[in-house]
Structure formats: structure tokens, C-alpha cells
C-alpha positions as CSV (number, residue, x, y, z in Angstrom):
1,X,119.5,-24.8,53.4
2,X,118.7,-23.3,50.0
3,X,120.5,-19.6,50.1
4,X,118.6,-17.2,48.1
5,X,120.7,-14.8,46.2
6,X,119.7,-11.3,45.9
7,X,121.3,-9.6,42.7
8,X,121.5,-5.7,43.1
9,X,122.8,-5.6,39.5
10,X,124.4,-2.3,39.3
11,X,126.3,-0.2,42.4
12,X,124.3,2.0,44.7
13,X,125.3,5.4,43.9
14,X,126.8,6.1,47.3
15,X,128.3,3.3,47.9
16,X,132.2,3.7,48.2
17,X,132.3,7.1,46.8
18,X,134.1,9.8,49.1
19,X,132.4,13.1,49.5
20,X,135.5,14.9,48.1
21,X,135.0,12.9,44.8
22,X,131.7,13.9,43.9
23,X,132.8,17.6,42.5
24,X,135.4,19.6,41.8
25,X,133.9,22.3,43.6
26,X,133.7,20.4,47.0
27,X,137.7,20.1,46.8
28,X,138.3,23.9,47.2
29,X,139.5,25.2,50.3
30,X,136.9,26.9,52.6
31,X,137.9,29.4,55.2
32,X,136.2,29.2,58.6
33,X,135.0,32.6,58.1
34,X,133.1,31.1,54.7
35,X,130.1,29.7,53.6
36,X,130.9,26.4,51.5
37,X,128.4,27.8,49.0
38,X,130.8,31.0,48.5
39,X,133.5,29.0,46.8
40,X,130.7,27.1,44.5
41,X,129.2,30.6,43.4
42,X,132.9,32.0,42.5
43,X,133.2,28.4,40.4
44,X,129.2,28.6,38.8
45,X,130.3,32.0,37.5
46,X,131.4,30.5,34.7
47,X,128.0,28.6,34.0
48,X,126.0,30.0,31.4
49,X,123.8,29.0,28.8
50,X,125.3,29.4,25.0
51,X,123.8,32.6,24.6
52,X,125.4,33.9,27.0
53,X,122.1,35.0,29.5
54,X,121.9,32.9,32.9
55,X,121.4,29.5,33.4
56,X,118.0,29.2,34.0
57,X,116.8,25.9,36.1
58,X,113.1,25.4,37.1
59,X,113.1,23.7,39.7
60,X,109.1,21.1,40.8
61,X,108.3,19.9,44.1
62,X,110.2,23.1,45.4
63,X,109.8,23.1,49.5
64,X,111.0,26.3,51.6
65,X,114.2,24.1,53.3
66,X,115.7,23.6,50.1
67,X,115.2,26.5,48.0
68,X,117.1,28.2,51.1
69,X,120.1,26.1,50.3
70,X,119.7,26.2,46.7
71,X,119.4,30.2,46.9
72,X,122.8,30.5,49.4
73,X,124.3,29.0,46.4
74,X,122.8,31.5,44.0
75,X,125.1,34.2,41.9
76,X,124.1,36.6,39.3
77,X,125.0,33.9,36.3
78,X,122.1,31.4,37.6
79,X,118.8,32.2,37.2
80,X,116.2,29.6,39.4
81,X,112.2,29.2,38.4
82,X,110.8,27.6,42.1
83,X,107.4,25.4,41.8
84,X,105.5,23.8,44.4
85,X,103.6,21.3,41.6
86,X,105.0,17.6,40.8
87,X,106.5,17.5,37.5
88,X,104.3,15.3,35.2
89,X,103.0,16.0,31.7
90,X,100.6,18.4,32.3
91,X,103.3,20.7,34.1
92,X,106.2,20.6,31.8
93,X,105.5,23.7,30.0
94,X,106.4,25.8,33.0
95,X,110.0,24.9,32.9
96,X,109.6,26.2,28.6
97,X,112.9,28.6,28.3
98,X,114.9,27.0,30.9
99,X,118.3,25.2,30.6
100,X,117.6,22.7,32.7
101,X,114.5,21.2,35.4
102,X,115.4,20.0,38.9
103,X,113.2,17.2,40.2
104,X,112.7,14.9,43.2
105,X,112.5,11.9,43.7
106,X,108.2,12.0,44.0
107,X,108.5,13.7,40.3
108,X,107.2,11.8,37.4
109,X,109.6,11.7,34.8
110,X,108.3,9.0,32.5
111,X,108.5,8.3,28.9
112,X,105.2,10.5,28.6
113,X,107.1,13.4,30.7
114,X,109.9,13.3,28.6
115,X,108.6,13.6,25.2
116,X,107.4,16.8,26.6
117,X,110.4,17.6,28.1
118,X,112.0,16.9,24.6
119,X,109.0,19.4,22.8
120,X,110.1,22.2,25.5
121,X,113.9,22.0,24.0
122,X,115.3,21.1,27.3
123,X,118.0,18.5,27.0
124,X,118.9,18.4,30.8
125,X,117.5,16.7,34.0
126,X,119.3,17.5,37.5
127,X,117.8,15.0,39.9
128,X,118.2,16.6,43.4
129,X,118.4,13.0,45.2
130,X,120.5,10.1,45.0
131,X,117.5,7.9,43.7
132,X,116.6,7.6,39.9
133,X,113.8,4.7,39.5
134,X,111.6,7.7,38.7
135,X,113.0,8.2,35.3
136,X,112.7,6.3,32.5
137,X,116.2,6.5,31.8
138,X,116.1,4.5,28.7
139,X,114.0,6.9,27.2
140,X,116.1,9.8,28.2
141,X,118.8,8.2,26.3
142,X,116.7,8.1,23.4
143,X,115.4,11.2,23.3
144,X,119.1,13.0,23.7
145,X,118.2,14.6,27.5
146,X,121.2,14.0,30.0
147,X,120.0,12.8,33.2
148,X,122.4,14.1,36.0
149,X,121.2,12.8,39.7
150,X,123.6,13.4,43.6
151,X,124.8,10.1,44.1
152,X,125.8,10.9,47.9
153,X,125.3,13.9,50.1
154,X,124.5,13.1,53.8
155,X,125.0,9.2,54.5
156,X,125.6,10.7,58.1
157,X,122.1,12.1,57.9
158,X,120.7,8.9,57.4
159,X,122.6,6.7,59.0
160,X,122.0,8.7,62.2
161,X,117.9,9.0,61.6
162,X,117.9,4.8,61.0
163,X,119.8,4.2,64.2
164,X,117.3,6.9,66.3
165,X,114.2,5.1,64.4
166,X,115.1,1.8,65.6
167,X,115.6,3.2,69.3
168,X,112.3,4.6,68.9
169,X,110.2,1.4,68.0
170,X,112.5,-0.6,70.6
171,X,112.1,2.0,73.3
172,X,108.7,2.9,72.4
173,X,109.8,6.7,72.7
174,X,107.1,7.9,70.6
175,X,104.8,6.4,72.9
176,X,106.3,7.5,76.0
177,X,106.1,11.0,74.2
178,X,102.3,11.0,73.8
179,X,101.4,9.7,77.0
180,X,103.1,12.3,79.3
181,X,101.7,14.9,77.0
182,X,98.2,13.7,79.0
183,X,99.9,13.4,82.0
184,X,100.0,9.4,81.9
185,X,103.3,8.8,83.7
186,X,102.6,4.8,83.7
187,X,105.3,2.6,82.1
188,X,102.7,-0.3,81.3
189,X,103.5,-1.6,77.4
190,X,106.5,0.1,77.4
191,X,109.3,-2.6,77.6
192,X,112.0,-2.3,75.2
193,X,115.6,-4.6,74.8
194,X,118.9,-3.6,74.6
195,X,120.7,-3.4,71.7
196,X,124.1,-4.3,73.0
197,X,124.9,-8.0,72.2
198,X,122.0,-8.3,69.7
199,X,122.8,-9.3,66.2
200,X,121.2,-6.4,63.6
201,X,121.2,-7.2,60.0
202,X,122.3,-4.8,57.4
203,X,121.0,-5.6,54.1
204,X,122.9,-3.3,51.7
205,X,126.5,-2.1,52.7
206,X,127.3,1.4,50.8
207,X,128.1,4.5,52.3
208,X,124.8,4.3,54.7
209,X,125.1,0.7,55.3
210,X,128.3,1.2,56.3
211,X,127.9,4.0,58.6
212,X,124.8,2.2,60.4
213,X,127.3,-1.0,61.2
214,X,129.6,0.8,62.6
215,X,127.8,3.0,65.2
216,X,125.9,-0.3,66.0
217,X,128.7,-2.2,66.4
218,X,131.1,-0.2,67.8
219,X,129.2,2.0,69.7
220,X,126.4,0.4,70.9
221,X,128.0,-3.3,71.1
222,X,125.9,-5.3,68.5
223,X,126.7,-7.9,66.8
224,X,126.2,-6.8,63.2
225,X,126.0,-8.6,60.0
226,X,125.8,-7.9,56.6
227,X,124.5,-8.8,53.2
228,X,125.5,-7.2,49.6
229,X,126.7,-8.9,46.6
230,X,129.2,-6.1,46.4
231,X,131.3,-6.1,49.3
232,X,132.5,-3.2,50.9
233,X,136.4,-3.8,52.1
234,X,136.4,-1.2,54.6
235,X,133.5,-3.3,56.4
236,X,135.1,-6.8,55.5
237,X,138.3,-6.0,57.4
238,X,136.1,-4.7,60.2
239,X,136.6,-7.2,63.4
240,X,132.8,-6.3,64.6
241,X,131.4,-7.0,61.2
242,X,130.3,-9.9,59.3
243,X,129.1,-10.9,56.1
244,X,126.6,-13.6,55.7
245,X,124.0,-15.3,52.8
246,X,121.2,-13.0,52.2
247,X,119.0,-16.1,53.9
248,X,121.4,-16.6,57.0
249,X,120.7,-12.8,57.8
250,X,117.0,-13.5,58.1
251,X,117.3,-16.4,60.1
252,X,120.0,-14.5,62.6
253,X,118.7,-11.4,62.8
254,X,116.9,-9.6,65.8
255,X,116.7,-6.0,63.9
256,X,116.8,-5.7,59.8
257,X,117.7,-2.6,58.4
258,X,117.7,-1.9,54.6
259,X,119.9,0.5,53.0
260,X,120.4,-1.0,49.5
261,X,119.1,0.9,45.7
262,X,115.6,-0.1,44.4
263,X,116.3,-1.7,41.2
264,X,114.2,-4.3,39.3
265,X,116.1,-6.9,41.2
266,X,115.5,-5.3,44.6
267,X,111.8,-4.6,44.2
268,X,110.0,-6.2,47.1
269,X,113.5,-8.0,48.4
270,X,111.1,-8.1,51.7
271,X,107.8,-10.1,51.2
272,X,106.1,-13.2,52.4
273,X,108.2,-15.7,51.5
274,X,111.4,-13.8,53.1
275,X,109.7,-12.6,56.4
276,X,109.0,-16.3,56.4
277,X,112.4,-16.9,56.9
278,X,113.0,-14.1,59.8
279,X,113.2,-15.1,63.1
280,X,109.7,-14.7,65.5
281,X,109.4,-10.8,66.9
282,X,112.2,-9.3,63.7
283,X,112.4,-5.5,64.1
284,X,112.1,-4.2,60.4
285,X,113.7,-0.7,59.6
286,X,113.7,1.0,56.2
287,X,114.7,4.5,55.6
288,X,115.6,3.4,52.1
289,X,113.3,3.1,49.7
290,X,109.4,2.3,49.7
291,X,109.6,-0.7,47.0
292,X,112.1,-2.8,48.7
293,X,109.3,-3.9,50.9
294,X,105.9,-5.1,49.4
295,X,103.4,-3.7,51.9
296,X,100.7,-5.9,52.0
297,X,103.0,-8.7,53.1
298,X,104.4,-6.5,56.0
299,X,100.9,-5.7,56.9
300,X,100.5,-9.6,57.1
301,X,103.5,-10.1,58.7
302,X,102.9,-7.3,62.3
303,X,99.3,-9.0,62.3
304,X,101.2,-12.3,63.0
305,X,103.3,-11.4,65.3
306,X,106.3,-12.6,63.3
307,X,107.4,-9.2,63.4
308,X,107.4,-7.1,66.6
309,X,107.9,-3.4,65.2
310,X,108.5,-1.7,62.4
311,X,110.3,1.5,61.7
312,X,109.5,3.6,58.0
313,X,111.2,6.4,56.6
314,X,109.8,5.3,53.2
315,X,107.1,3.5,51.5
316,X,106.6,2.3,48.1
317,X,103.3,4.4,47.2
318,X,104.8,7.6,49.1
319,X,104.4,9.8,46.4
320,X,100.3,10.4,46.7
321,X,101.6,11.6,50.6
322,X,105.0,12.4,51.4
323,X,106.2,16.4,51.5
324,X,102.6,17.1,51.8
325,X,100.6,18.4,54.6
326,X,97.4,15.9,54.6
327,X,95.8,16.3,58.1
328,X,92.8,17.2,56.8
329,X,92.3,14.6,54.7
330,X,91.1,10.9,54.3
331,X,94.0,8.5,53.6
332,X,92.5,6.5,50.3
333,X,95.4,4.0,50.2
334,X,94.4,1.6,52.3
335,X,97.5,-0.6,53.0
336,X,99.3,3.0,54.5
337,X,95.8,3.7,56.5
338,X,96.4,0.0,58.1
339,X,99.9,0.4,58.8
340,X,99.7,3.8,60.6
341,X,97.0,2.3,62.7
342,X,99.3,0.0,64.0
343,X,100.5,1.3,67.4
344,X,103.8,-1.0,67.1
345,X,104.8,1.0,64.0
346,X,106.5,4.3,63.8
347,X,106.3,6.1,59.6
348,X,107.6,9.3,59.1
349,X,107.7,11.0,55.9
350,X,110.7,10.6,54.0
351,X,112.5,12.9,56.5
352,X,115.9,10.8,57.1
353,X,118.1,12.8,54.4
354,X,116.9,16.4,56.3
355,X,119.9,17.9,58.3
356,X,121.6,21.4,57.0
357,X,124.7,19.5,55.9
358,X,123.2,17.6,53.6
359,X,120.6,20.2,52.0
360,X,124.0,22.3,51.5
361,X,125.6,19.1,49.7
362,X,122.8,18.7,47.4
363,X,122.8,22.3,46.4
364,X,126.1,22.2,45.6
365,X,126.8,19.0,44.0
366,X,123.2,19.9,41.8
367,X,124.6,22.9,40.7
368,X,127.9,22.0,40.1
369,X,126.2,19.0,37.9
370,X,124.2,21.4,36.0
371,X,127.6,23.6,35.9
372,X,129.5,20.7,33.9
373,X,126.7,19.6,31.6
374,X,125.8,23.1,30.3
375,X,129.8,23.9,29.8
376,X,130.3,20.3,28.2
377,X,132.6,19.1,30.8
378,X,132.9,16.0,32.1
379,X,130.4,15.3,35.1
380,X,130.7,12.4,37.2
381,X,127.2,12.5,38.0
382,X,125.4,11.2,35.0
383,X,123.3,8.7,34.9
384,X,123.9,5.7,32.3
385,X,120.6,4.0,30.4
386,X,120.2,0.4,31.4
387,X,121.1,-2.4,28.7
């Protein structure tokens, strides 16, 4: 059997890092009379800009949940600018005077964006997400602006939300949910499967992956293996693990679920010629990122019947969508129309990452980023141009 080899090319940012690494400030000891955000603020006291006036950080794509946690993290020597808009070209010039911009993921930060990021005079980006294939980093490098992203905050948070997906689609919960809601008690198109002796494929084995195999295997009995051409020790020496060719885990597994970094390499790992290769009625799960799956063949592959459900956090034209309320409006992309309409899959909006802990994490490790850059310290958190 030709083995196809899938080359990730550079570390996901979460993979094998321990929370207590990421910052100095998430080392100090908290009280249990504290807010973790007290210690940071005593610690960002320090951070000012070389004039000695606040740090001042405009933050795009601001939402109301995480300006909370950025603003329990606030002191006196910080300074926050909150906007609802995207950065892109056209809205650079509302960060002008600031230190540094905080973006998202859905922000546009390409070599157009920067150049005006670069005319503004602000020589730092604090990406508020693990992800960066939103920034031209290359260009970044170029241009002299440091790019700081937070390689790991929650992998709890997701890993939890991916294992409760996967019940959902198998269970049909959301389903179930509707029904009663118009008093339709009937269990008709409701059957599900355990999970208990099933073998569940874990493409991509970092922090997330790793978490995700082990509450599969060891708490809900599956037979879980793994694929990552960086291998994670903690999982190899795990008895209920195993790691396989990236082609033998399509061809074993009953459940995929992807948790690996979308990198040129990675982009559409998932298409026609590898859902080929899964077994008839595969359960696909990605609360990862959109591009690791190319849509269209997805859409191909539930009208088969190749695969039986799917589960997405994520999808790889999200940005036109996600974090936005759009009930009242006509969905133009017409591969996302076809895939909601499908009453064997179950899309939510980019939601996995959203639990208190890991808004506070983000805060802090973000600010603590900023903190290090602006002082000319070293920060662990910057991100490196490709070669």
C-alpha cells in the first residue's frame, strides 16, 4: 500500500508546550482570594511606551466576552482602543498613535495591511489566537513589525468542545433538541453507536490532540490512533495509544478528528483523493482550522454516503461569517449554504476555544507579549518569517 506522507513542516504552536512556560507572569503565585489577572497588572506596571505615556493597543474584531477579560487585566499604565471592524487596509488608521494592534484570527493582515501598518509607525502585532496563516509574516519581517501570537491557552477548552461535537453528530443530540422543542417525542432517525471499542483517528498530536486521545481512550474506552510527523512521547508511551501511517488512519478509522496547524503543507490534508481512502460511513470532526478540509470535496463526500456525519467548528471561508450575527441575511457562499443544509451535519461558529479559562489565558499571555516587546525583553511568543 503506497503511504502518503503528510509533512507539517514546522511545530504546532501548542504542541508540547506547558502552560507555565508561556510567561513569566503565569509563574507567579496566585492567592485563592485573587484574580490571576491581579498578579499580571502588578507585572504590566512596568510596560510603557518610551515616552513614558501608556501603552496604547487598539485592539479590531473586538467582541464583548473578551474585552471583559482583556479589561480585568487593565491597570493605569495600559491604555486599550476597542473596535468592532476587521483590520484590513482601509481600517489601519484607527490604530494611528498606538503601540501596538491586537487582531484575530478573521483579521487581514496581508502585505497590503502592513505597509499601512508600517506608514502608521506601529512596529508591533499581538495576535490574540494561536493561529498566524493570516499574516504575511514574511512581509512583517521585512518591514521591521514584530509579530507576537498565544501559542496555547485552553487545549482543555477544545479538546472538551471536539469530544461533545462528536457526541452530538453520533447521538444526534441536536436533533433530539429540536424535536422536543415541538413536542415530537419520537426516536425515529435517531440511532447513534457507541464510542467504546471504536477506533477514532487523531490527525495532529499537540497539546489538543493529545488531550482528545486521552479522554477517548481512557475514558470512554476507544481505541485511538494517531498520526503526526512529530511525535508526542507522552502519547507514544501511552498503552491506549497508537501511532500509525497517515494512510492506515484513514483506512482504520470510524471517527477522524483533526487538530494539526494549517500550513502550506496541511492545506486541504482532507480532499477527494484522501476521503477516498476512509472507510464507508467515517465520522469527520474539525474544530481546527477551516483549510485543512477542502469543502467542496466534503460536500461530495456526505452526498455519497462515504461519510455519515460531520462535525465543524471551523471552515476555510469562515471569515465572511464567523463572530457575526447573520440571521437576517442570505448566505452567498454557496458550498457553506449546502453544508448547513445537510441535516447529518452539525457547524458552529468557531466557538471551541470559548470557556472563561481560556479568555483569561489569552489576556494575559497577550499582554504579557506586548509587555516584553515594548520593554525589549525577550518574549517567547514571537513569530519567526518562513525561509
Amino acid at each position: 500500500m503506497h503511504c502518503r506522507v503528510v509533512q507539517f513542516q514546522q511545530r504546532e504552536p501548542t504542541h508540547n508546550v506547558p502552560v507555565a512556560s508561556l510567561s513569566r507572569i503565569s509563574r507567579l503565585p496566585i492567592s485563592s482570594t485573587q484574580s490571576p489577572c491581579l498578579h499580571f497588572a502588578r507585572a504590566l506596571s512596568r510596560s510603557t511606551a518610551p515616552s513614558g505615556r501608556p501603552t496604547k493597543i487598539t485592539f479590531f474584531s473586538s467582541k464583548e466576552y473578551e474585552i471583559d477579560s482583556f479589561n480585568r487585566c487593565k491597570n493605569d499604565k495600559v491604555e486599550f482602543d476597542y473596535h468592532e471592524t476587521k483590520l484590513q487596509p482601509s481600517t489601519v488608521a484607527l490604530a494611528k498613535g498606538s503601540d501596538a494592534i491586537c487582531l484575530v484570527v478573521n483579521d487581514k493582515a496581508d502585505a497590503e495591511t502592513l505597509k499601512k501598518v508600517k506608514e502608521a509607525g506601529i512596529k508591533l502585532l499581538a495576535l490574540r489566537c494561536a493561529g498566524a496563516d493570516n499574516v504575511d509574516l514574511k512581509k512583517a519581517h521585512e518591514l521591521g513589525i514584530t509579530v507576537v501570537s498565544v501559542p496555547q491557552y485552553s487545549p482543555d477548552a477544545v479538546a472538551e468542545f471536539a469530544v461533545g461535537m462528536m457526541l452530538t453528530v453520533i447521538r444526534k443530540f441536536h436533533k433530539s433538541y429540536n424535536r422536543v422543542r415541538e413536542n415530537n417525542f419520537s426516536l425515529e432517525g435517531l440511532l447513534g453507536f457507541n464510542i467504546k471499542e471504536r477506533t477514532i483517528g487523531v490527525i495532529g498530536t499537540g497539546a489538543i490532540g493529545l488531550r482528545v486521545a486521552r479522554i477517548l481512550s481512557h475514558g470512554f474506552g476507544a481505541k485511538v490512533i494517531g498520526y503526526d510527523p512529530f511525535i508526542n512521547e507522552e502519547l507514544k508511551n501511552d498503552p491506549k495509544f497508537t501511532y500509525v501511517s497517515f494512510d492506515d488512519l484513514l483506512a482504520q478509522a470510524d471517527i477522524i478528528t483533526l487538530h494539526s496547524p494549517l500550513l502550506p503543507s496541511t492545506k486541504h490534508l482532507i480532499n477527494g483523493e484522501t476521503i477516498a481512502k476512509m472507510k464507508e460511513g467515517v465520522v469527520l470532526i474539525n474544530t481546527s482550522r477551516g483549510g485543512l478540509v477542502d469543502s467542496k470535496a466534503l460536500v461530495e463526500g456526505l452526498k455519497s454516503k462515504k461519510l455519515s456525519a460531520a462535525g465543524l467548528d471551523v471552515y476555510e471561508k469562515e471569515a465572511r461569517y464567523f463572530f457575526q450575527d447573520k440571521s437576517q441575511s442570505v448566505i452567498q457562499d454557496d458550498v457553506l449554504a449546502r453544508l448547513l443544509g445537510f441535516n447529518n451535519v452539525f457547524i458552529s461558529g468557531h466557538q471551541a476555544f470559548l470557556t472563561k479559562e481560556a479568555l483569561t489565558s489569552i489576556a494575559k499571555t497577550t499582554l504579557d507579549n506586548v509587555n516584553a516587546v515594548v520593554n525589549g525583553e525577550d518574549c517567547p511568543n514571537v513569530l519567526k518569517a518562513p525561509k
